[in-house]
C-alpha positions as CSV (number, residue, x, y, z in Angstrom):
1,X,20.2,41.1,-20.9
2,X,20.8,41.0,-24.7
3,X,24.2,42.2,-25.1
4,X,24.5,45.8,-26.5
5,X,26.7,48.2,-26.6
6,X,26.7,52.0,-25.2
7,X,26.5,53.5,-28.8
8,X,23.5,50.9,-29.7
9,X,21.4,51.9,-26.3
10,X,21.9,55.4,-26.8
11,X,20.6,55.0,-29.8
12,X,17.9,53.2,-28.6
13,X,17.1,55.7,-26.3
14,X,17.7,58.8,-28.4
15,X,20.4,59.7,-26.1
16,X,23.9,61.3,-26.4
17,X,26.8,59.6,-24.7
18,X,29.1,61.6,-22.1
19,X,32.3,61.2,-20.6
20,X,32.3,57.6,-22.1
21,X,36.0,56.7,-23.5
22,X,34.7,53.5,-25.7
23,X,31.2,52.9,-26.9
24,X,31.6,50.0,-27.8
25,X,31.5,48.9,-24.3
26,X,28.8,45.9,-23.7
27,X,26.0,46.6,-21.6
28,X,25.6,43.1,-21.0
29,X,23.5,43.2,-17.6
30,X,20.0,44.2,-16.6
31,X,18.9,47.6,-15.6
32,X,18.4,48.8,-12.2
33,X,17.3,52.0,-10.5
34,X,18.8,50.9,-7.0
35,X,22.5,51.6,-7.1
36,X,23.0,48.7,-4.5
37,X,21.3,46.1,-6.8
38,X,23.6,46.9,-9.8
39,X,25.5,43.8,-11.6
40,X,28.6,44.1,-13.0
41,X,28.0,45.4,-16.8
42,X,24.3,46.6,-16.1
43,X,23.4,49.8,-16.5
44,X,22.1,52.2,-13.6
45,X,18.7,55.0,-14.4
46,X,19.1,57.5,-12.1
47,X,15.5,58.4,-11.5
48,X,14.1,60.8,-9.0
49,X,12.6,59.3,-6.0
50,X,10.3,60.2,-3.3
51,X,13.4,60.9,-0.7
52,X,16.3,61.2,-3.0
53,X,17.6,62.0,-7.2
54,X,19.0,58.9,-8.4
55,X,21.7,61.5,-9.9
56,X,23.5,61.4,-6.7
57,X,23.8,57.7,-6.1
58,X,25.7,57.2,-10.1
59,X,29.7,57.7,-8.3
60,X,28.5,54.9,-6.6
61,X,26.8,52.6,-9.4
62,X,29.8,52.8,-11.7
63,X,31.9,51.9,-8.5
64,X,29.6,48.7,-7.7
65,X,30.0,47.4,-12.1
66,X,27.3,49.6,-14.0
67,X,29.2,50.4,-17.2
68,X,27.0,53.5,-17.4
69,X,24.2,55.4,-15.9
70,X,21.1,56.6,-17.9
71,X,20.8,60.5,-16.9
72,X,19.3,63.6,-17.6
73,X,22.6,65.5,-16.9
74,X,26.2,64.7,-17.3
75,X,27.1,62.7,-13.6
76,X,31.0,62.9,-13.9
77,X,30.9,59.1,-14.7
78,X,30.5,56.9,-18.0
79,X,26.5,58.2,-18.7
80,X,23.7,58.2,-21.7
81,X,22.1,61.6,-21.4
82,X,18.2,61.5,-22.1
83,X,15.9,64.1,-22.1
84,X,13.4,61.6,-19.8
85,X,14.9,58.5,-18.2
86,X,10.8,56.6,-17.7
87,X,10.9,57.2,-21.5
88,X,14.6,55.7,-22.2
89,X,13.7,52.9,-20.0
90,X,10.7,52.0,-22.4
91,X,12.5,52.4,-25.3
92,X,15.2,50.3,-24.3
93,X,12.9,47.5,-23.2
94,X,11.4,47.8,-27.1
95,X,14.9,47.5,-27.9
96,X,15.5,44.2,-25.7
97,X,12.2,42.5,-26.7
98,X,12.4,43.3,-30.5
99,X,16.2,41.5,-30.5
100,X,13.7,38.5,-29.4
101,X,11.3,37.8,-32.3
102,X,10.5,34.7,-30.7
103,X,9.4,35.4,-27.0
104,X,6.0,35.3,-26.7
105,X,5.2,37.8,-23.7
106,X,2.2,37.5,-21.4
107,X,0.3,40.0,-19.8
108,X,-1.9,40.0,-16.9
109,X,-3.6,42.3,-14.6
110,X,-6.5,41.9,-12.1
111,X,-7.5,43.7,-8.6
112,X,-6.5,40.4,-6.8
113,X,-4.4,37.8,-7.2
114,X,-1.7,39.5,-9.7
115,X,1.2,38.3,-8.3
116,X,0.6,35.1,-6.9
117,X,-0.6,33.8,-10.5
118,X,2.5,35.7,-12.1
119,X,4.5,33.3,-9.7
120,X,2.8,30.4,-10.8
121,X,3.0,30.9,-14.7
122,X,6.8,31.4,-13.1
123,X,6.7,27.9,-12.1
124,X,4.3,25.6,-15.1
125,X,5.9,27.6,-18.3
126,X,9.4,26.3,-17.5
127,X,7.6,22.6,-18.5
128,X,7.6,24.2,-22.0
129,X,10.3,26.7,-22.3
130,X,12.7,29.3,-20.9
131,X,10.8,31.8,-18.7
132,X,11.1,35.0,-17.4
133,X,8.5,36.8,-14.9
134,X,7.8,39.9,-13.4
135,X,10.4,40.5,-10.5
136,X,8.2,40.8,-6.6
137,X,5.2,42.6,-8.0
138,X,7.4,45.5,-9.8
139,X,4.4,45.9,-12.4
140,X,4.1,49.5,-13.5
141,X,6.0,52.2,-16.0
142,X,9.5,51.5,-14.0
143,X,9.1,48.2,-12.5
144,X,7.5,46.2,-15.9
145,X,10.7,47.8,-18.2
146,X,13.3,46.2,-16.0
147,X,12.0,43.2,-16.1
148,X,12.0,43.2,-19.7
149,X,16.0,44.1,-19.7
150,X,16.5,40.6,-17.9
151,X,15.8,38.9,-21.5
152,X,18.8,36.9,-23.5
153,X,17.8,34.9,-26.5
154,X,17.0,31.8,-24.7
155,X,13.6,32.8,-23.4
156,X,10.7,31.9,-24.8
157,X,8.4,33.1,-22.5
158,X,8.2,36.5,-21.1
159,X,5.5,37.1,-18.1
160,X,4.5,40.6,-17.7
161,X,2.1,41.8,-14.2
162,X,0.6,44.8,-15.6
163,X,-0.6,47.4,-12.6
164,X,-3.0,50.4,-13.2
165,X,-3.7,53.7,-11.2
166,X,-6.2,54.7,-13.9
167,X,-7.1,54.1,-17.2
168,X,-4.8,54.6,-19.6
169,X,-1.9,52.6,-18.0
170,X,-2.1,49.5,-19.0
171,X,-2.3,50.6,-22.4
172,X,0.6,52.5,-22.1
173,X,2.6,49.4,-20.6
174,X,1.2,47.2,-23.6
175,X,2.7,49.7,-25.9
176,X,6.3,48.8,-24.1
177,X,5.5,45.3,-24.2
178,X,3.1,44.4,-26.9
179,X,1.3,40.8,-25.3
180,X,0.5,37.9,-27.7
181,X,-1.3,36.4,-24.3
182,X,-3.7,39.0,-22.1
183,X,-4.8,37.4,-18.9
184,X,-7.3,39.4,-16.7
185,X,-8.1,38.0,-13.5
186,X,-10.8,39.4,-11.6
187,X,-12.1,43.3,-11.4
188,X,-13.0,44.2,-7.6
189,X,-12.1,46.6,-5.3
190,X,-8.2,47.4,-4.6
191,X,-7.9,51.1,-5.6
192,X,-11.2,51.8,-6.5
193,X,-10.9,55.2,-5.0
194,X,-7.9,56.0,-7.3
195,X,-10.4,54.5,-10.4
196,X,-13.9,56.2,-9.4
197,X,-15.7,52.8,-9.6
198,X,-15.4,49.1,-10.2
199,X,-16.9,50.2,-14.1
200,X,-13.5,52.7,-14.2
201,X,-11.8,49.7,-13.4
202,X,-13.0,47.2,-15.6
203,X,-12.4,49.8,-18.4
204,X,-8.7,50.3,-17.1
205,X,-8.3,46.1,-17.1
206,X,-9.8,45.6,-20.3
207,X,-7.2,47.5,-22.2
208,X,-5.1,44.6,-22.0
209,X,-7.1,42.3,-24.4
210,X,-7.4,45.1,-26.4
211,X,-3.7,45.8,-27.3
212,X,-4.0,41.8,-28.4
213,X,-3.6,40.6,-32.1
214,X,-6.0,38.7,-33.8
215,X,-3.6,35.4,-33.3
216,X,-3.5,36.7,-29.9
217,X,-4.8,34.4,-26.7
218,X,-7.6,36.6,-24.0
219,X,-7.7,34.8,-20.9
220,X,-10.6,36.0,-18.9
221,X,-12.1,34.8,-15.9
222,X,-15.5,33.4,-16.6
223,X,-16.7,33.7,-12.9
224,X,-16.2,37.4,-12.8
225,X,-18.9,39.3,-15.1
226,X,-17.3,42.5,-15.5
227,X,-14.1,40.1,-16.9
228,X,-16.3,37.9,-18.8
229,X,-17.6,40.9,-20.8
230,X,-14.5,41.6,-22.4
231,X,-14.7,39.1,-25.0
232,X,-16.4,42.1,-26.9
233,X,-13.3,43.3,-26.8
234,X,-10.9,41.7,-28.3
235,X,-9.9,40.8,-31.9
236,X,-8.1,37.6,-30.3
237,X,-9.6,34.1,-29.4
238,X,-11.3,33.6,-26.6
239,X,-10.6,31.0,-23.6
240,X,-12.1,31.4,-20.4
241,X,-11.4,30.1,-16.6
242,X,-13.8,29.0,-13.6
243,X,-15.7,27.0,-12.2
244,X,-19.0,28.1,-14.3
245,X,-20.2,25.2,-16.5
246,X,-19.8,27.8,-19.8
247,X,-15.5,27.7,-18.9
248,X,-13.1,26.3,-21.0
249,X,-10.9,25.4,-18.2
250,X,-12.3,24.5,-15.1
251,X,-12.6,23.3,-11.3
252,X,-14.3,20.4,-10.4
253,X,-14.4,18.8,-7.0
254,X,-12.8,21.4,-5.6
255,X,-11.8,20.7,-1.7
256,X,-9.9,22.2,1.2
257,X,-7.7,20.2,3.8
258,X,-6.9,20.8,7.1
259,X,-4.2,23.6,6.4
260,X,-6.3,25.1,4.4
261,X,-4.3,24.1,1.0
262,X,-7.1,23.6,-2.3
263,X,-7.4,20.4,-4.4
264,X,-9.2,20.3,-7.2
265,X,-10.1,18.2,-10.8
266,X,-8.2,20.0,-13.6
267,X,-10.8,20.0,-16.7
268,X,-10.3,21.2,-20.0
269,X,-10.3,19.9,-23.5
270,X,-11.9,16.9,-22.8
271,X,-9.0,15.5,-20.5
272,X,-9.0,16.2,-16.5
273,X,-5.9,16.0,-14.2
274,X,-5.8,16.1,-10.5
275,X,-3.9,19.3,-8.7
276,X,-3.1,19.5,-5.1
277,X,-2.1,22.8,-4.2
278,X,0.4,23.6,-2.1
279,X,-0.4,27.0,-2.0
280,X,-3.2,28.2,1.2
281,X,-6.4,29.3,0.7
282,X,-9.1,28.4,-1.7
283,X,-9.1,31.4,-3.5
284,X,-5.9,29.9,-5.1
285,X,-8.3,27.9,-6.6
286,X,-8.9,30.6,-9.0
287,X,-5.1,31.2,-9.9
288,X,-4.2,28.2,-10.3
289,X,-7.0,27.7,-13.3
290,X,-5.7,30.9,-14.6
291,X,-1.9,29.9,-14.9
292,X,-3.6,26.4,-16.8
293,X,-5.5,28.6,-19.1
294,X,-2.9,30.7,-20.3
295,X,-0.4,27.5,-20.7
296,X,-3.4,25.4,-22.3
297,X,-3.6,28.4,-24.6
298,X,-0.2,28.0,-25.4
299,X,-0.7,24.6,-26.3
300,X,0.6,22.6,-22.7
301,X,-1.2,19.5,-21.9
302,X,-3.7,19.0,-19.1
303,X,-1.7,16.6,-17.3
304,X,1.5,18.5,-17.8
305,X,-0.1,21.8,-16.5
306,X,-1.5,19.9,-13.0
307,X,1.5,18.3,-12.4
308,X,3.7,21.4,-12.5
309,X,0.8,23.7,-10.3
310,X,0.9,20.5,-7.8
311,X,4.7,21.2,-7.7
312,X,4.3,24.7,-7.8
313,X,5.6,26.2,-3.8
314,X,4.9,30.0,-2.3
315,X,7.2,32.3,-4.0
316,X,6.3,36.0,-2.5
317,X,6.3,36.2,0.8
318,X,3.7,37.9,2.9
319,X,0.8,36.2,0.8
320,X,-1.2,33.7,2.7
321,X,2.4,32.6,4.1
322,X,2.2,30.1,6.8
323,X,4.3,29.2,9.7
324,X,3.9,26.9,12.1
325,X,5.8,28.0,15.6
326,X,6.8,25.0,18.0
327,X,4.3,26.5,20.5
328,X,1.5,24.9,18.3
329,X,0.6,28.7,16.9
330,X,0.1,29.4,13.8
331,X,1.1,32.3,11.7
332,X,-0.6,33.3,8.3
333,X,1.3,36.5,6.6
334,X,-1.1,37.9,4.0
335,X,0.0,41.3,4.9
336,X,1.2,42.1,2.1
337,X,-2.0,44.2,0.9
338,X,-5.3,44.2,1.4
339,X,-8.5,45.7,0.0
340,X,-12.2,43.7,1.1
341,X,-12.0,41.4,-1.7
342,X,-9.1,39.8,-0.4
343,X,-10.1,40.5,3.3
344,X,-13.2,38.3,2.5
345,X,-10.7,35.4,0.8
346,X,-8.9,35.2,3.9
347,X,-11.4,35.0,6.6
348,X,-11.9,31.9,4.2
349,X,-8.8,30.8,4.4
350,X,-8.2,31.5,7.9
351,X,-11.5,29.1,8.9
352,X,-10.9,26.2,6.5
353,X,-6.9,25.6,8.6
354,X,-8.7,26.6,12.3
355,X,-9.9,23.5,12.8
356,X,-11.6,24.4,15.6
357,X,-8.9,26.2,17.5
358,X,-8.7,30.1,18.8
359,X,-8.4,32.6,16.1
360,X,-7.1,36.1,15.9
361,X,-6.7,38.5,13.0
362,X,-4.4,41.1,13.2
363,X,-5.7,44.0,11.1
364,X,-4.5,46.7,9.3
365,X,-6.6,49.5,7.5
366,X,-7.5,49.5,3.5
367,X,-6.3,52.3,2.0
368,X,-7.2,53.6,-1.7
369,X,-10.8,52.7,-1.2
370,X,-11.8,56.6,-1.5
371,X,-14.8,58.0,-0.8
372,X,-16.2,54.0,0.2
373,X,-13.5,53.5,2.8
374,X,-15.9,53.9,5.6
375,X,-18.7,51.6,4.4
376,X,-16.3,49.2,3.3
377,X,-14.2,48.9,6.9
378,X,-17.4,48.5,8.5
379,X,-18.5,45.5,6.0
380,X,-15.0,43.9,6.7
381,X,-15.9,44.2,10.4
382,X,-19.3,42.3,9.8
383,X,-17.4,39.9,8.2
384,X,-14.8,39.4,11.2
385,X,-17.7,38.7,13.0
386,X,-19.4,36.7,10.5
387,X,-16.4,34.4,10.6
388,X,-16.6,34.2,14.4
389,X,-12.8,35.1,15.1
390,X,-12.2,35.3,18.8
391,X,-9.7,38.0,19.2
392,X,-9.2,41.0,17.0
393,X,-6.5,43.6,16.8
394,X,-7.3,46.5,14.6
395,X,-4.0,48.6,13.3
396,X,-4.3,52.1,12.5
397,X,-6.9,55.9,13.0
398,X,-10.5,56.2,11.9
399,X,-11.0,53.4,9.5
400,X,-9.7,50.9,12.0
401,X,-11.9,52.2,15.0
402,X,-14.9,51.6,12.3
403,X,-14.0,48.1,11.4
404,X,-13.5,47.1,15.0
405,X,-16.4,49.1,16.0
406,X,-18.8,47.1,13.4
407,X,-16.9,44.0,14.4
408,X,-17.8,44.1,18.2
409,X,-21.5,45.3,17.7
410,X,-21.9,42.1,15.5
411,X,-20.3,40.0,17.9
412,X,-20.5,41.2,21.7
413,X,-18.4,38.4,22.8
414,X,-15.5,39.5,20.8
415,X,-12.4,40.3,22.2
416,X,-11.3,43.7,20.5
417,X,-8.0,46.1,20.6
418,X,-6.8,49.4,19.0
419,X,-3.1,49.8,17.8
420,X,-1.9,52.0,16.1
421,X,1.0,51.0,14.4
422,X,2.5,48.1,13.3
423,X,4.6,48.0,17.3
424,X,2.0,48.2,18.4
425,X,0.0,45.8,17.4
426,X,3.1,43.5,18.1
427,X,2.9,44.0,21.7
428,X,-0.9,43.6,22.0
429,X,-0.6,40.4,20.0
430,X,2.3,38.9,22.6
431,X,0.0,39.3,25.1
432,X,-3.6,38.1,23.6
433,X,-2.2,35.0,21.5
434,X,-2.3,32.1,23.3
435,X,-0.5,28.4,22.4
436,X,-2.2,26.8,19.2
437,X,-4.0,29.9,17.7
438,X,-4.1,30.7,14.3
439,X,-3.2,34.1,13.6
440,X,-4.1,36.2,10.4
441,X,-2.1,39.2,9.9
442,X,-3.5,41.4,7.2
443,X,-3.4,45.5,5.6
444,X,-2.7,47.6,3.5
445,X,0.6,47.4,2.4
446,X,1.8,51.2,4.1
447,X,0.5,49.6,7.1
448,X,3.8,47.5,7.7
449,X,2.0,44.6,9.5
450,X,4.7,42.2,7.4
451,X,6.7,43.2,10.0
452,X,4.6,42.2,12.9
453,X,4.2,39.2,11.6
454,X,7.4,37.8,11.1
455,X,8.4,38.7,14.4
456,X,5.3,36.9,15.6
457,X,6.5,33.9,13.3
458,X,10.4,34.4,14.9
459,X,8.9,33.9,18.6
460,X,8.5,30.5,18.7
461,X,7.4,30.4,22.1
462,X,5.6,32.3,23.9
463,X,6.1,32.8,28.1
């Protein structure tokens, strides 16, 4: 955090100190809006939450080292008293990222694949300065401003997810943090019953390359058309990813081992690099020539950029996380979220490290997929059946009766159970996995199937 003082953030935030003896105290620590994660000389925002008013919780921030809390009401402790605290929070990250002339920030957004690119521009922008990204996926109005108050004048680069529920957000967030790089990865399906359409979405996405400068950088996926069209909107230059011929920065010779992990022939500008990923799953693939894009575009090598995404290791867990139990089964969290895009990625994934043993997918229902939920569970059912998995344990009501029910009529020979919770499906899988399966866990994030599978991942053996 850029050092300020009490008087200087309310200020800022066009707020009015209370029961604060010296303002010329330092706030000197990021922001939080979880009184258990505060530093000492941070500051605590007491927002309302879904269960609880962060008002009640600001004894106890000032207790743990917040030198003040931002409020809406006088708390009885050391406070900056806003009319909005969302609004003081984006005001102070303008504050923070204007004290920083020189940080470049980057944006990105996509339906898939946000956060595991986000953790890999973590990981190749280092090569070429001081970086800060996106904390876990926290990539909306409360989430993208406190990762801007983690800034101090050494960074140089500043990586920004940018989430949507609609269009209109990601303009809003761009407003916070205005990008110099806007990176859009792919327009598909996750939310589209929030959006009304993939179209809704695409305009949503596309409000990130418009926010861009004309000495701006738009990264846009070449591979994707709804991205690709984009370029017609933006003032900045252009430079495109994928494995079409037309791509600045491409693929070539992509291939997929035995665990599933994607190599591939790094070309751009004339020069190509090897990169062996140690990431799993091919659609990596696609990441990974995102995150060399943007550092290309920021004037990083070839070479450089494949040798830092070869080094580059899982960050987030329950992404295409894989563990490897003594018993010779193997578990792949990607239960993180899931929407049929990604369903479809990991059926991929989950055949390329089979190797011709047993597999089972644990999974969970799609949520946010609106009035197409139905249609698109049973598609994702064809596909389970498509990718001949042996065993399948579908989590949750309606939608998961449909996928199994499409699953099973696809592929009599199937063997097919209900759960419906996350326990579950725990105590079916104990029983149905065998030594040396593979074992895909996968839903929608409200699901909880995280949970089932790192028990799964803890039981080492089974009886």
């Amino acid at each position: 955090m850029i050092p300020l003082s009490l008087e200087a953030v309310a200020a800022a935030v066009g707020g009015r100190l209370h029961d604060v003896p010296d303002p010329s105290v330092l706030v000197s620590a990021p922001t939080v809006v979880d009184s258990r994660a505060v530093e000492p000389g941070g500051l605590f925002a007491a927002l309302p939450g879904e269960h609880a008013d962060g008002h009640t919780f600001a004894v106890n921030a000032v207790r743990a080292g917040a030198v003040a809390v931002l409020a809406t009401r006088p708390v009885g402790v050391p406070a900056i008293v806003v009319d909005d605290v969302l609004d003081a929070l984006a005001a102070l990250a303008r504050t923070v990222l204007a004290a920083v002339p020189e940080a470049v920030v980057i944006g990105l957004t996509g339906s898939a694949g946000k956060t595991s690119t986000k953790d890999l521009l973590a990981q190749v922008l280092p090569e070429i300065g001081p970086t800060i990204a996106t904390v876990k996926s926290f990539n909306g109005e409360i989430g993208m401003p406190l990762t801007v108050t983690h800034l101090d004048r050494s960074v140089r680069y500043v990586v920004l997810e940018m989430g949507a529920r609609g269009v209109g957000h990601i303009a809003h967030l761009t407003r916070i943090a205005p990008p110099a790089v806007g990176l859009v990865l792919n327009v598909g399906t996750a939310h589209v019953g929030e959006f009304g359409g993939r179209e809704q979405i695409a305009l949503a996405k596309g409000e990130l390359v418009e926010a861009l400068a004309e000495d701006g950088v738009a990264v846009l996926n070449a591979d994707d058309p709804l991205v690709a069209a984009m370029a017609s909107r933006t003032r900045a230059r252009v430079l495109t990813f994928g494995v079409a011929n037309e791509a600045d920065v491409r693929a070539l010779d992509v291939t997929v081992d035995a665990s599933g992990r994607p190599s591939f022939t790094l070309a751009a500008e004339g020069a190509r690099a090897r990169v062996d990923l140690s990431l799993h799953g091919v659609h990596h693939v696609s990441n990974a020539l995102a995150a060399a894009a943007v550092a290309i575009g920021l004037g990083m090598g070839a070479e450089k950029v494949a040798g830092a995404l070869s080094r580059a290791v899982l960050v987030a867990s329950g992404r295409m996380e894989v563990t490897d139990r003594a018993d010779g089964v193997r578990i792949v969290n990607d239960a993180f979220n899931a929407n049929p895009d990604s369903m479809r990625a990991a059926f991929t994934a989950l055949a390329a490290m089979s190797e011709g043993r047993r597999t089972v997918a644990i999974l969970g229902e799609m949520k946010e997929l609106g009035a197409d939920g139905e249609d698109e569970h049973r598609g994702v059912g064809r596909l389970v059946a498509a990718a001949g998995i042996d065993v399948l344990i579908a989590v949750g009501t309606d939608d998961a009766r449909t996928l199994a029910s499409a699953a099973a009529q696809d592929n009599p020979t199937l063997t097919l159970a209900h759960a419906h919770d996350r326990d579950e499906a725990l105590t079916l899988a104990r029983d149905l996995v065998r030594p040396g399966d593979v074992v895909l866990v996968k839903g929608s994030h409200s699901v909880e199937l995280e949970h089932t599978a790192e028990r799964l991942a803890e039981d080492g053996t089974l009886p």
